[in-house]
C-alpha positions in Angstrom: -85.4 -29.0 -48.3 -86.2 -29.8 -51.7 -87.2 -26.8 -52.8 -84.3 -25.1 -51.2 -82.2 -27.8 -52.7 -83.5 -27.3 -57.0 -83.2 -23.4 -56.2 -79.2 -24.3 -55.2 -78.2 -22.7 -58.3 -74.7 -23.7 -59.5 -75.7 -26.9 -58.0 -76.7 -30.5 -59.8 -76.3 -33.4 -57.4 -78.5 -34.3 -54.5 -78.1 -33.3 -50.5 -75.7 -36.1 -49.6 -73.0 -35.4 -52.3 -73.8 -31.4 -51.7 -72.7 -32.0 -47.8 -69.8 -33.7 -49.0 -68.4 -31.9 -51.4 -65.3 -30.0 -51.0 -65.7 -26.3 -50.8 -62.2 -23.9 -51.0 -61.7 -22.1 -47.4 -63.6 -18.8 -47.0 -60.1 -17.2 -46.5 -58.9 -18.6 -49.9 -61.7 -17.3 -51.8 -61.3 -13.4 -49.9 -58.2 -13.2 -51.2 -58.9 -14.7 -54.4 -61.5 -12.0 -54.5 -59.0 -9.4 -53.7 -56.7 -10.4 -56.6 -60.1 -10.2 -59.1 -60.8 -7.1 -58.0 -57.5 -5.4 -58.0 -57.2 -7.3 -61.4 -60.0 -5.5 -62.7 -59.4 -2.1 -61.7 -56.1 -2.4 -63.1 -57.7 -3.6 -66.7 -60.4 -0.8 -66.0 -57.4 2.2 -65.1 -55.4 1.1 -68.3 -58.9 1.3 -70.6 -59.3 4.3 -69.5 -55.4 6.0 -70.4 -55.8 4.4 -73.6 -59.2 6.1 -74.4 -57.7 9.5 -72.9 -54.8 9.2 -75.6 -56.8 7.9 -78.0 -59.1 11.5 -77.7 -56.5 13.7 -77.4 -54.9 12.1 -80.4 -58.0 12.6 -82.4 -57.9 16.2 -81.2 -54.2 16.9 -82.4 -55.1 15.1 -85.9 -57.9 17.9 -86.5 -55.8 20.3 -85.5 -52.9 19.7 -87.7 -55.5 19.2 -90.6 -57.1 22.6 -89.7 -53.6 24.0 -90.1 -53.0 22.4 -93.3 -56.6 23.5 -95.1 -55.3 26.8 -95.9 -51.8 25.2 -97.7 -48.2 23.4 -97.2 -47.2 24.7 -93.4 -43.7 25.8 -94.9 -41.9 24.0 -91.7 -38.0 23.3 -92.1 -38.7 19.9 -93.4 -41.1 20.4 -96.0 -38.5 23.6 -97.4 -35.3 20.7 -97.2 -38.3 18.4 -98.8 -39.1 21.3 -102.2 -35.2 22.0 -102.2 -34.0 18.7 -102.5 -36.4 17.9 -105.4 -35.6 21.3 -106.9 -31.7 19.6 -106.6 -33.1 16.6 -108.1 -34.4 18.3 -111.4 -31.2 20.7 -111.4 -29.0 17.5 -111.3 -31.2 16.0 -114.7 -30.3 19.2 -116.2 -27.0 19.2 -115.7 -26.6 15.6 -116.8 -28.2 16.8 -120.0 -26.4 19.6 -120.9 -22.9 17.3 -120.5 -24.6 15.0 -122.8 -26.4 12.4 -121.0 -29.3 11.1 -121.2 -32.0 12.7 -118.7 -35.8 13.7 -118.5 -35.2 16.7 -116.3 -36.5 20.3 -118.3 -35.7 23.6 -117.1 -39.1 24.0 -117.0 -39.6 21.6 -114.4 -36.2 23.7 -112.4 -37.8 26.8 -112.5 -41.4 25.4 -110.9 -39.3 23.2 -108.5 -37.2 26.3 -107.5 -40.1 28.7 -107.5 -42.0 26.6 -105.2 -39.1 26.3 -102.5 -38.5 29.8 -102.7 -42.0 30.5 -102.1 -41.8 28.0 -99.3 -38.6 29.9 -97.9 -40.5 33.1 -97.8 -43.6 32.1 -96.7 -42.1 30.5 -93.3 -41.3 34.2 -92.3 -44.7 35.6 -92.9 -46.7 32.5 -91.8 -43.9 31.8 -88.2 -47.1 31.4 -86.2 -48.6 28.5 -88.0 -45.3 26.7 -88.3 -45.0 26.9 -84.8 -48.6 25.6 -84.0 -48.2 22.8 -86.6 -44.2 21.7 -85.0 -46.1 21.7 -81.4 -48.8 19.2 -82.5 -46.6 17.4 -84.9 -44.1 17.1 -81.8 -47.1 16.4 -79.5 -48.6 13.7 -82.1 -45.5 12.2 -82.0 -45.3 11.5 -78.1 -48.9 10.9 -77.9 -48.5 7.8 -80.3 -45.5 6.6 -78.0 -47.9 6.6 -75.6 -50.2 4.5 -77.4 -48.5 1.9 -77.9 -46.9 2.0 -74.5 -50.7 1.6 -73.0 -52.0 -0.5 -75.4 -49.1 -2.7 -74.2 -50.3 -2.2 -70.6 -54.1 -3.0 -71.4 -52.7 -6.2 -73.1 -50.8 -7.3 -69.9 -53.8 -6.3 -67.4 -55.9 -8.3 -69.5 -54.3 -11.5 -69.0 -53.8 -10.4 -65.1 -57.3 -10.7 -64.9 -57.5 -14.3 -67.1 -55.2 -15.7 -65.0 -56.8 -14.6 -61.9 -60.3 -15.8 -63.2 -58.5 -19.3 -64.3 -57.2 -19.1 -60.4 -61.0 -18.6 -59.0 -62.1 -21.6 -61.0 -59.5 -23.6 -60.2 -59.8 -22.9 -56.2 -63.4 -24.7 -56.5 -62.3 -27.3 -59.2 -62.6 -29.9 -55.9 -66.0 -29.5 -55.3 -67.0 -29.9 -58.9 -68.7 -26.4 -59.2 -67.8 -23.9 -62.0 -67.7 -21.0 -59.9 -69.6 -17.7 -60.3 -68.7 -14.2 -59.6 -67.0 -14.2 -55.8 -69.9 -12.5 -54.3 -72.5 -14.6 -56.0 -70.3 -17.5 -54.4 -70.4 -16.1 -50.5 -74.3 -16.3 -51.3 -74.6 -19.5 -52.5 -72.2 -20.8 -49.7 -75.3 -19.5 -47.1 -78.1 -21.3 -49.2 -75.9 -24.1 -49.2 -76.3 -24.0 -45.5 -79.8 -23.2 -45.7 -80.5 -26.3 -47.4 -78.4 -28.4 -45.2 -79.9 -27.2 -42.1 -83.5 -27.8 -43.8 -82.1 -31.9 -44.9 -80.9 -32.1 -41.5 -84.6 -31.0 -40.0 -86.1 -33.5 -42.8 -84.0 -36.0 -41.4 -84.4 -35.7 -37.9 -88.0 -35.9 -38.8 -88.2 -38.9 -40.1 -86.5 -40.4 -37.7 -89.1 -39.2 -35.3 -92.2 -40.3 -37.8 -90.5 -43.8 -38.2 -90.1 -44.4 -34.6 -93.7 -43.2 -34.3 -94.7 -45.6 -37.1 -93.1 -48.4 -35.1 -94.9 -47.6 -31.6 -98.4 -47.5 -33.6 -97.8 -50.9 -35.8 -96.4 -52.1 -31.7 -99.8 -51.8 -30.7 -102.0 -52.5 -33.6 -100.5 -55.8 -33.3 -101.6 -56.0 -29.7 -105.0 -55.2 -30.5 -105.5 -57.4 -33.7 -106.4 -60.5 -31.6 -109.3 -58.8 -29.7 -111.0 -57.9 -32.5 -113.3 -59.6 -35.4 -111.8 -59.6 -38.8 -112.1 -58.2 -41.1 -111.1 -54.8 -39.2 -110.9 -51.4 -40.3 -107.4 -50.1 -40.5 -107.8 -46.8 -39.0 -106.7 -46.6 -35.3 -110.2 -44.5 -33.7 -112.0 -47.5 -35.1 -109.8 -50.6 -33.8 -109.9 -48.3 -30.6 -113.9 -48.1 -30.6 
């Protein structure tokens, strides 16, 4: 019982407060078993869409910078982007030659509008590659909705699972044991048994060697007078 008793592992008072402590109904702790579990595959699922977009949007980023390697992908918004700098410079020039001051150089026009022609014409002969990059730029775009839509979701099934961890914890605040994990719990539960049938056992036994005890100091005191002092103590010999 003793040994049974130190093993009784969470477990630091003695036999009597162990059979009187306050254990949570084996009902209560299924279900709160239930809720951990379904807690945790629900933390588990939503780990696992977040790494799935994470990858794919690791895969999209190498393709758009594979597309990019050979140049500028001459999509509609990088031609408004050359044009509207081109503008830009034209506008300085213009300022200038109605005498005001401005930095702009038709130098700087004539790149400007070379580049956005260049641009312009480029979209024609390149129409493949501005279509792959739109895709995954469209793609890239949705995938990092997603993100933060799951990310969201792992955040919420995380504190799921603390609150349903507080709630196991708090089902066995009564008997003064911080819990372990449910099944370690349904274990411990039969070695708490185990040890109470083996004090029960001890008990029963002592009982039995203390009545004994009383019957055999009974009699030694009826033999005492017959006998010479001093006496030996053991029993054969005050028998003999």
């Amino acid at each position: 019982a003793g040994a049974a008793l130190t093993a009784l592992n969470p477990w630091q008072g003695d036999a009597a407060a162990l059979a009187a402590c306050r254990l949570p109904l084996p009902a209560s702790c299924e279900e709160a078993q239930a809720r951990l579990e379904a807690a945790r595959e629900a933390l588990e699922a939503a780990r696992r869409v977040l790494t799935r977009i994470d990858d794919e949007i690791a895969q999209v980023e190498a393709g758009l910078a594979d597309l990019l390697r050979v140049g500028a992908v001459p999509t509609p918004e990088v031609i408004a982007a050359a044009r509207a700098r081109r503008d830009a410079v034209w506008d300085g020039i213009r300022r200038r030659l109605e005498g005001q001051p401005a930095e702009a150089t038709p130098d700087a026009f004539e790149a400007l509008r070379d580049e956005a022609d260049r641009l312009a014409d480029s979209r024609a002969d390149d129409a493949q590659r501005v279509s792959d990059y739109a895709a995954r730029a469209t793609r890239l775009a949705e995938l990092r909705d997603e993100q933060q839509r799951a990310i969201a979701a792992e955040t919420a099934a995380g504190k799921t699972l603390e609150a349903e961890e507080a709630a196991w914890r708090a089902l066995w605040a009564a008997s003064g044991i911080v819990p372990l994990s449910p099944p370690a719990m349904r274990e411990w539960r039969a070695a708490r048994e185990k040890v109470l049938e083996l004090e029960s056992r001890a008990a029963e036994l002592r009982r039995r060697r203390d009545a004994l005890s009383g019957r055999r100091d009974a009699a030694r005191a009826v033999l005492a007078p017959f006998l010479p002092a001093p006496h030996a103590p053991a029993l054969a010999a005050l028998l003999a």
